[in-house]
C-alpha positions as CSV (number, residue, x, y, z in Angstrom):
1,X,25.3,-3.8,-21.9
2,X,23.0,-5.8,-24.3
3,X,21.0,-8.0,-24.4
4,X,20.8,-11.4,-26.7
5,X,17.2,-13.1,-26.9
6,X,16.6,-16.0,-27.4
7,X,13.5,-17.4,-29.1
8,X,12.1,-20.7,-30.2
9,X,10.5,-22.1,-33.2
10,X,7.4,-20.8,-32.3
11,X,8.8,-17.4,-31.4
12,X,8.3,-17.6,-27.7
13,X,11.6,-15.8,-25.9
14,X,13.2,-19.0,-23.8
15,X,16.3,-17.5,-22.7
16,X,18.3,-13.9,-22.6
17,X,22.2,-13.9,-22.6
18,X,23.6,-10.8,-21.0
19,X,26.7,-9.2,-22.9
20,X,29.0,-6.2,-20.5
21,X,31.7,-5.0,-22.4
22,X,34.5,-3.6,-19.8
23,X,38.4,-1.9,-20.4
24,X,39.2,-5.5,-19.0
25,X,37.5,-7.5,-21.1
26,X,33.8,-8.6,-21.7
27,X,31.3,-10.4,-19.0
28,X,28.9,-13.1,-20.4
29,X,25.6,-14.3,-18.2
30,X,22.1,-15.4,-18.9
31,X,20.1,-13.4,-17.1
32,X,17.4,-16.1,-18.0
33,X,19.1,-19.3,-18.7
34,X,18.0,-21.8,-21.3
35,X,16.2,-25.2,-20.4
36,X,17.6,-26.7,-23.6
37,X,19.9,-25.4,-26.5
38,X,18.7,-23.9,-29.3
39,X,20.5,-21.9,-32.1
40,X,20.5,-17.8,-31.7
41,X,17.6,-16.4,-34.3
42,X,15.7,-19.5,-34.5
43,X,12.6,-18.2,-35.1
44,X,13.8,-16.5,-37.7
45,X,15.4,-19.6,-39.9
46,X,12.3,-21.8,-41.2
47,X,12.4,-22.7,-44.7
48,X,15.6,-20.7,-45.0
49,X,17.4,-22.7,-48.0
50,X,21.3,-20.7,-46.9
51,X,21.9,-20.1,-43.2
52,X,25.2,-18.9,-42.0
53,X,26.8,-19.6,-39.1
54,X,29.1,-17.3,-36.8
55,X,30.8,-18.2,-33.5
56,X,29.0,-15.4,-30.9
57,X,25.9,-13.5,-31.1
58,X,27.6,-10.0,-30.9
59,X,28.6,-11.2,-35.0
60,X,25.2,-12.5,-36.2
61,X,23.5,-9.4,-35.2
62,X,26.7,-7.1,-37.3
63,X,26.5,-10.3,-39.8
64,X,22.6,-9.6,-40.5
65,X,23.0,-6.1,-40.7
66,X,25.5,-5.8,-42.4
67,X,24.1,-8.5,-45.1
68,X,20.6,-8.8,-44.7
69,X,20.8,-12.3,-44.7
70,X,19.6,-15.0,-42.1
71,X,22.2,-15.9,-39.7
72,X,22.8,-17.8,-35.9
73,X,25.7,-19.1,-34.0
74,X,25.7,-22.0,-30.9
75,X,24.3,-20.4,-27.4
76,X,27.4,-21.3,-25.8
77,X,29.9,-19.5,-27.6
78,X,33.1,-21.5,-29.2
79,X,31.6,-24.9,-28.1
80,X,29.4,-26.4,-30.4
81,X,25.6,-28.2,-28.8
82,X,24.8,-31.1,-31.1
83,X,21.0,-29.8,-30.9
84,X,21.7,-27.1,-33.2
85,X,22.2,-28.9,-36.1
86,X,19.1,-30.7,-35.4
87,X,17.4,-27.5,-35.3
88,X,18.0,-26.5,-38.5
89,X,17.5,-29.5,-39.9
90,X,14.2,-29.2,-38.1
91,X,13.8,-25.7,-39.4
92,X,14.5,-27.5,-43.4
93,X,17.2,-25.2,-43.8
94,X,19.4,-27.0,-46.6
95,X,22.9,-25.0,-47.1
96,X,25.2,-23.9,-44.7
97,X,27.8,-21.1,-45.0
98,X,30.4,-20.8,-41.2
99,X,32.3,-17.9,-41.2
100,X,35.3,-18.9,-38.4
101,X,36.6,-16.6,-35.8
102,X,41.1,-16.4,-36.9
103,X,42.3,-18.5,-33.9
104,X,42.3,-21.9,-32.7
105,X,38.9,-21.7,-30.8
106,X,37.5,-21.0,-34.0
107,X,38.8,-23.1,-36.4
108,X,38.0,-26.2,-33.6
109,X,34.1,-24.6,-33.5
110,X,33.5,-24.5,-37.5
111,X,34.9,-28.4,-37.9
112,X,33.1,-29.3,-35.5
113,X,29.6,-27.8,-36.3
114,X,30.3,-28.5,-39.9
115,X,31.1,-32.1,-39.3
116,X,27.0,-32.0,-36.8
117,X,25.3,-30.5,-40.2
118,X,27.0,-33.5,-42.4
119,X,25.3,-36.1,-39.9
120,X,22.0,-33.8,-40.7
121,X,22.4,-34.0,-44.3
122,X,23.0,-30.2,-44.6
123,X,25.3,-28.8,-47.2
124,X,28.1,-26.9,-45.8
125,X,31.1,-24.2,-46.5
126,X,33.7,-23.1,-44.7
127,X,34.6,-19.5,-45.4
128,X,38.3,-17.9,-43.8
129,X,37.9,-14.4,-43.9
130,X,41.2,-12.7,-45.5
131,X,43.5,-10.4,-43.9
132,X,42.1,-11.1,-40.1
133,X,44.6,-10.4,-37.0
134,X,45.0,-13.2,-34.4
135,X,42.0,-13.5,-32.7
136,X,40.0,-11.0,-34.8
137,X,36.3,-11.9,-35.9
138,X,33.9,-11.0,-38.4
139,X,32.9,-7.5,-36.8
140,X,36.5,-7.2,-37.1
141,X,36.9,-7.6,-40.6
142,X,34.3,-5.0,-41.9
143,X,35.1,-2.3,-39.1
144,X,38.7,-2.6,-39.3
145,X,39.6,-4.6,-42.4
146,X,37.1,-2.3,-44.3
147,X,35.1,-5.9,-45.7
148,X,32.5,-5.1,-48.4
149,X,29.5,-7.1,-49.2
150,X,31.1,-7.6,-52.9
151,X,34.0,-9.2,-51.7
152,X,32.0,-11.7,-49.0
153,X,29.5,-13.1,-51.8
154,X,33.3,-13.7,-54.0
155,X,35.0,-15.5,-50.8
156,X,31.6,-17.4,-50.1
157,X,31.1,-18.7,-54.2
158,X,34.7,-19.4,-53.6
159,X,35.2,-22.2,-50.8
160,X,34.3,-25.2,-51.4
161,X,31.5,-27.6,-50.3
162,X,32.8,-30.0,-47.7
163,X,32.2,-33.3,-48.1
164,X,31.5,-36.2,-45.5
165,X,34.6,-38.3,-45.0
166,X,34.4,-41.7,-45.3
167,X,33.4,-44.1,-42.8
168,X,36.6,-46.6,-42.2
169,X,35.7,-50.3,-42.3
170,X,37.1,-51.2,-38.5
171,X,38.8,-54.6,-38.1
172,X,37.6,-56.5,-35.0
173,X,41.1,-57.0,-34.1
174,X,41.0,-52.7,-33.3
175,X,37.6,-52.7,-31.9
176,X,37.6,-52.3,-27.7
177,X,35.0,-54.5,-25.9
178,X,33.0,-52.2,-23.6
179,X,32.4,-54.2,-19.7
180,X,28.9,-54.1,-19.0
181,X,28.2,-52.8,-15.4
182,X,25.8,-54.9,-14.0
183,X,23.0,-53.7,-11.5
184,X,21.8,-57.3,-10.5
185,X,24.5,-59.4,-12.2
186,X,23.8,-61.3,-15.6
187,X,20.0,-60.0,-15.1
188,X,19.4,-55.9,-15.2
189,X,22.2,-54.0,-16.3
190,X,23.4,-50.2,-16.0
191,X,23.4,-47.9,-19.1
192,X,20.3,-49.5,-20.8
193,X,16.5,-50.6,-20.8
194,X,15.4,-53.4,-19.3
195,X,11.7,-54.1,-19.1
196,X,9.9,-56.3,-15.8
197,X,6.1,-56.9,-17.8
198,X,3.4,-59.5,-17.2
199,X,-0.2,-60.0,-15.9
200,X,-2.1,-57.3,-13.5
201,X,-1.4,-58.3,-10.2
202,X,1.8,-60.9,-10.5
203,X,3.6,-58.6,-8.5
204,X,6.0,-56.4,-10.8
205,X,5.9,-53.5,-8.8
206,X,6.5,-55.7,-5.7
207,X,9.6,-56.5,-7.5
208,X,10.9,-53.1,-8.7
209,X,10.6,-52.2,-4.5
210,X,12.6,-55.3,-3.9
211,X,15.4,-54.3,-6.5
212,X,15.7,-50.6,-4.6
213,X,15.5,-52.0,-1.3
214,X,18.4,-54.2,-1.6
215,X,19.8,-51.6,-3.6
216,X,19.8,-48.9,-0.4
217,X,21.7,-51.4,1.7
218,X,23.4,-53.6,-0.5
219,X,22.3,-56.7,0.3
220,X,19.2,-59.0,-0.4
221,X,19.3,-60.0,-4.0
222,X,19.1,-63.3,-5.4
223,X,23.3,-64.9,-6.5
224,X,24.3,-61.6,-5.5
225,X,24.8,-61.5,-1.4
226,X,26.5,-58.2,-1.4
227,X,27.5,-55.1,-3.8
228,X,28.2,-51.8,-3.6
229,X,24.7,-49.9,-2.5
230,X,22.9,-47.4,-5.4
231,X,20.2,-44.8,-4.8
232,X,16.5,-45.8,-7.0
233,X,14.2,-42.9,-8.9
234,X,10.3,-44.0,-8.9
235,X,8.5,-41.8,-11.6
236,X,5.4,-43.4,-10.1
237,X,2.4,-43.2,-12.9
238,X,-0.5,-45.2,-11.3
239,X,0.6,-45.3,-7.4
240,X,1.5,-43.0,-5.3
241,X,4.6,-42.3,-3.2
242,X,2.6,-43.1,0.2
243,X,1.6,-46.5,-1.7
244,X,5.7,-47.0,-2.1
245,X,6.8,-46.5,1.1
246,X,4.2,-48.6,2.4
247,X,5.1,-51.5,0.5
248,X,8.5,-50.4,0.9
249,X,8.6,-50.6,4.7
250,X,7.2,-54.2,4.3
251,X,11.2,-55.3,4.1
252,X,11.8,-54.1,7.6
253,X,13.8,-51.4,8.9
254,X,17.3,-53.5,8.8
255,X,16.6,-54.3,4.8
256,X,15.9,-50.7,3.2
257,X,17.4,-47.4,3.7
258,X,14.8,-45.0,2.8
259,X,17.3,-42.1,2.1
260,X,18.3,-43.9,-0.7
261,X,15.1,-43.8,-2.5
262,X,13.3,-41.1,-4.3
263,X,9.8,-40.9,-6.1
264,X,7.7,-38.3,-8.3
265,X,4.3,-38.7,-8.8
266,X,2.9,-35.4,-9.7
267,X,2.3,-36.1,-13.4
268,X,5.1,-35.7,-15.9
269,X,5.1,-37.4,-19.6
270,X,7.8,-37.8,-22.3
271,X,7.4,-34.6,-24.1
272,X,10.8,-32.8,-24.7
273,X,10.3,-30.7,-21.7
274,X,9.1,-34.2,-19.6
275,X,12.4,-35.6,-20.9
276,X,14.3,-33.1,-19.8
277,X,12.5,-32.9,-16.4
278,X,13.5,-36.6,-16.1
279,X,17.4,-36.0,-16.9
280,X,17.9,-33.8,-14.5
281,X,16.0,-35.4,-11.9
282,X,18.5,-38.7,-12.6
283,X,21.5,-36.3,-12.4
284,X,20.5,-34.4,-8.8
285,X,19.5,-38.1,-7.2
286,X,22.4,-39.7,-9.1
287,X,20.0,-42.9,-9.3
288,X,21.7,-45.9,-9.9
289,X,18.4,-47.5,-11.0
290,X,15.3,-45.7,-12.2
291,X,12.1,-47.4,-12.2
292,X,9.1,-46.3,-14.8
293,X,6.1,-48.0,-13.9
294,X,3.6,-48.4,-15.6
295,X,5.7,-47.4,-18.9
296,X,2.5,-47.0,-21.3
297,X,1.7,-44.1,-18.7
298,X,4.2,-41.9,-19.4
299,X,3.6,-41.7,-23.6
300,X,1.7,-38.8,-24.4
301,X,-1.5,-39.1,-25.9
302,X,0.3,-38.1,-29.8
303,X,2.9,-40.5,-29.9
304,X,1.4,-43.9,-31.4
305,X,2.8,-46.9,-28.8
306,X,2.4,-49.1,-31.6
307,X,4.7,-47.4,-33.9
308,X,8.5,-48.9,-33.4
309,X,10.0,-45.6,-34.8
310,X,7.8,-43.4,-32.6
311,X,8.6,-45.4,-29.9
312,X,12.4,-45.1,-29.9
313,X,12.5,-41.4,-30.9
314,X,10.4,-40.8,-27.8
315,X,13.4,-43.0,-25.4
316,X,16.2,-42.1,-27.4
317,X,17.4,-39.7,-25.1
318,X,16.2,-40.9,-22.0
319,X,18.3,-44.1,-23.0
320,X,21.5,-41.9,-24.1
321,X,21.3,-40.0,-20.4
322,X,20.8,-43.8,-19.0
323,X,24.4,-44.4,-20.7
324,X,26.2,-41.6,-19.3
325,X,25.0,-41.5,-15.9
326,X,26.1,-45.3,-15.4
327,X,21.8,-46.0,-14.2
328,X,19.4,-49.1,-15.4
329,X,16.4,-48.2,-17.0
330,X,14.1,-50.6,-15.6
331,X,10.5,-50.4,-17.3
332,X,7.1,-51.7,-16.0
333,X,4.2,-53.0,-18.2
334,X,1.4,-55.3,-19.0
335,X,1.0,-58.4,-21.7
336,X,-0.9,-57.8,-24.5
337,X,-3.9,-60.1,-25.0
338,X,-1.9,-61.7,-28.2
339,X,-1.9,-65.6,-28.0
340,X,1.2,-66.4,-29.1
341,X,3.9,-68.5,-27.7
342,X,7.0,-66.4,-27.4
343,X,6.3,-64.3,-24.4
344,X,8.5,-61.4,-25.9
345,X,5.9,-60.8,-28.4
346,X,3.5,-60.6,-26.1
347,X,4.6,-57.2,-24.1
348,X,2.0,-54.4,-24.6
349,X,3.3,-51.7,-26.7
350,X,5.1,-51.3,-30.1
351,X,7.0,-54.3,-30.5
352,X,10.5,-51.6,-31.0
353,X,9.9,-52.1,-27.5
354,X,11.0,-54.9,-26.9
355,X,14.0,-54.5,-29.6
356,X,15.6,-51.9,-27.1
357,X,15.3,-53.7,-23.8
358,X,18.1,-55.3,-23.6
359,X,16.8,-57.7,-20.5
360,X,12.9,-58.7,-20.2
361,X,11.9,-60.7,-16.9
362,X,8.2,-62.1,-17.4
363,X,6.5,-62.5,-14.3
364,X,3.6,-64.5,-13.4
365,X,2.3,-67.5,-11.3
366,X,2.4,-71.3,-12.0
367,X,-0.2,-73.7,-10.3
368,X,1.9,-76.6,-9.2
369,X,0.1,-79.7,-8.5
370,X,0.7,-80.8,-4.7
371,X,-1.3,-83.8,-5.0
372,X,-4.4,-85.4,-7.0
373,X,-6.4,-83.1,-4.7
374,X,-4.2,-79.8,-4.0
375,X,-2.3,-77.5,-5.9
376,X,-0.7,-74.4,-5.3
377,X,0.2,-70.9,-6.8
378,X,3.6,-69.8,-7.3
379,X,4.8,-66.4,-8.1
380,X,7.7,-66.8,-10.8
381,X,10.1,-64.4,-12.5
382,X,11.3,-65.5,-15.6
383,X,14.6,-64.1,-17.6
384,X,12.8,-64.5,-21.5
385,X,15.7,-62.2,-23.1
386,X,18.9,-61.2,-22.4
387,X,21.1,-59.5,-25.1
388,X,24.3,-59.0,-22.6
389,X,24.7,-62.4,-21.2
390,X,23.1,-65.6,-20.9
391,X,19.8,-65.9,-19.4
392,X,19.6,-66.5,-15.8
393,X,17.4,-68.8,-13.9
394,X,14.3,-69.0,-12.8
395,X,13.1,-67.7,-9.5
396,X,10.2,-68.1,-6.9
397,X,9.3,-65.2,-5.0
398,X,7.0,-64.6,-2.6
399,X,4.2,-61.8,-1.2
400,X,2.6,-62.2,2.3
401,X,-0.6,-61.3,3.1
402,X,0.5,-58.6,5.3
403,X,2.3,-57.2,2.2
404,X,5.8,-58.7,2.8
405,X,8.6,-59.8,0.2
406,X,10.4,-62.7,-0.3
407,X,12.9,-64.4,-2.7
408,X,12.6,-68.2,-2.6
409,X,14.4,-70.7,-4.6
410,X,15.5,-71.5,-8.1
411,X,12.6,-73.3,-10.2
412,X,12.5,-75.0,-13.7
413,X,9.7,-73.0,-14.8
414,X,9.8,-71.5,-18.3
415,X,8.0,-68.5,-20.1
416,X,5.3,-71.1,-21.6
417,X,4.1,-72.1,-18.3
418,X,3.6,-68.2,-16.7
419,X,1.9,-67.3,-20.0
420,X,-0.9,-69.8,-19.7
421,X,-1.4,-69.4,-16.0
422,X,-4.2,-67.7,-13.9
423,X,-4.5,-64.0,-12.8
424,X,-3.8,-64.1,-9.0
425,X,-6.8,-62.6,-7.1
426,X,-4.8,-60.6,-4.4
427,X,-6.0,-56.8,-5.1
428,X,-2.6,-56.1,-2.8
429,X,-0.6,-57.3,-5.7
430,X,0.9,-54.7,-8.8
């Protein structure tokens, strides 16, 4: 039996796979599973200008003794994690040298982690070692094909560098339109960010508990009068989960099924390991919706909110897990105390920001002139972009004093008249 650590860049052991060679065969476990993938002998491969790459960690270790050079291979045998090129891109590592297993398995796992280290700009080889059985691997080829280190330097100066085919120019007559699944038609869709911002106390979080309401029973949103009910994720960064319910048990019994909402409030920010916490959290609740609110809670203190690049690194994933789970992304946050017009530009944060939401509903209040002595404050949500369809109405919605939700009417109200209207004064409102 032996045993395969697993270390990280910093040298820290983050996994052990378990190797039990029987007369029937072999048995492979981790006896201390990884979190996230990283390449065998990471630790080992900073600044390392030629890596080479095997398929199994039984050949790096014969590899590296037998060679002396730096070597790793893909945690999860013959298939390939994307994160490993990244790693040793990470890691500068600037040439690549696979050595591929002699069967199909093998030949599939060196394209395919060749074609990874082209996307990362790494120079690569593909190296067939001669004489091989079916099957048979490097360990093979020095214990029983009698390889010598004279020979493996000849067969690696050799191959030849692969290069990175050409991307085809695609006519739009072979390009397939993707549907767009729709959350609350034409407004928030599934598989992308949209983003709910405007004034303290307007409401937005009042909103968000609206959306996952009608989501539990399906029923009870605006042009939409029934749809197929979806489970809601909170990652709750200012209130807490008692706060939720609360406000959540203002639509009544008949209008929210509580076992179809979900909420984490015990601190978590978008660090890799927060990012990961968050994807798997979307994959046990399989949330059809998850709701970040406030969104400038969740950046850790490094990233710069004002840098568009930072910005999207930071969501990139969170947005590419948002994709394959089928959920909408649906963002909370504040204006920015910028006085221009277009409301878009006025969402706090990196303006990137805003370039990734694909929907942004503004929300504020209007003061509506009743007569030459009256006027009154109405709570309006406004649809200011929409990159998937065309922008939707204007709605009216309502909160009671006793902390209850409504949706109104249709108004003509546009993004120029919430952005120049007063801060309500109900401390109930979020």
């Amino acid at each position: 039996m032996v045993d395969y650590e697993y270390k990280d860049h910093l040298g820290r052991v983050v996994g052990i796979k378990t190797r039990k060679d029987t007369d029937t065969g072999k048995e492979i476990y981790w006896r201390k599973p990884l979190r996230k993938a990283i390449p065998y002998k990471l630790d080992t491969l900073r600044n390392q200008r030629t890596v080479f790459i095997l398929e199994g960690e039984k050949c790096v270790d014969h590899f590296i003794s037998f060679t002396g050079w730096k070597a790793t291979c893909s945690p999860n045998g013959s298939s390939v994690d994307p994160s490993c090129a990244k790693w040793l891109k990470e890691m500068n590592v600037e040439r690549a040298v696979i050595l591929k297993d002699n069967d199909n398995a093998g030949e599939k796992y060196a394209k395919e982690f060749a074609t990874l280290l082209l996307k990362e700009k790494i120079s690569c080889k593909i190296v067939s070692l001669p004489d091989l059985f079916p099957s048979e691997d490097f360990v093979d080829w020095i214990e029983e094909r009698r390889g010598t280190l004279p020979r493996l330097t000849g067969l690696i100066k050799q191959a030849k560098v692969i290069e990175m085919p050409s991307q085809k120019l695609k006519r739009m007559t072979e390009v397939e339109t993707e549907k767009v699944n729709w959350l609350w038609n034409n407004r928030i869709p599934r598989g992308y960010l949209s983003i709910i911002f405007g004034l303290p106390g307007c409401g937005k979080s009042f909103i968000t508990s609206a959306l996952a309401s009608a989501g539990s029973v399906g029923s009870g949103l605006p042009f939409q009068p029934s749809f197929k009910p979806f489970k809601s994720l909170f990652l709750l960064g200012e209130d807490s989960s008692s706060v939720l319910k609360e406000r959540l048990e203002g639509f009544g019994e008949d209008r929210v099924n509580m076992k179809r909402i979900y909420s984490y409030d015990e601190g978590i920010h978008f660090t890799e390991d927060g990012i990961d916490e968050i994807k798997q959290m979307i994959r046990e609740t399989r949330a059809g919706m998850v709701v970040i609110d406030p969104l400038n809670h969740f950046f850790p203190s490094y990233v710069n909110t004002g840098s568009d690049n930072e910005i999207r690194e930071v969501l990139s994933d969170l947005l590419v897990e948002a994709r394959e789970q089928d959920c909408a992304l649906v963002c909370v946050s504040h204006l920015n105390k910028s006085q221009v017009s277009d409301a878009i530009y006025r969402l706090s944060g990196s303006s990137g920001l805003s370039g990734l939401a694909r929907s942004m509903l503004l929300v504020g209040t209007v003061k509506e002139e009743v007569d030459l002595d009256n006027s009154v404050d109405r709570s309006v949500m406004v649809h200011v972009k929409s990159n998937l369809a065309l922008r939707q109405c204007s709605l009216e919605y309502k909160i009671y004093s006793d902390g209850t939700f409504e949706w109104k009417k249709q108004v003509p109200y546009n993004e120029h008249d919430l952005t120049k209207g007063e801060m309500p004064n109900d401390s109930r409102r979020k």
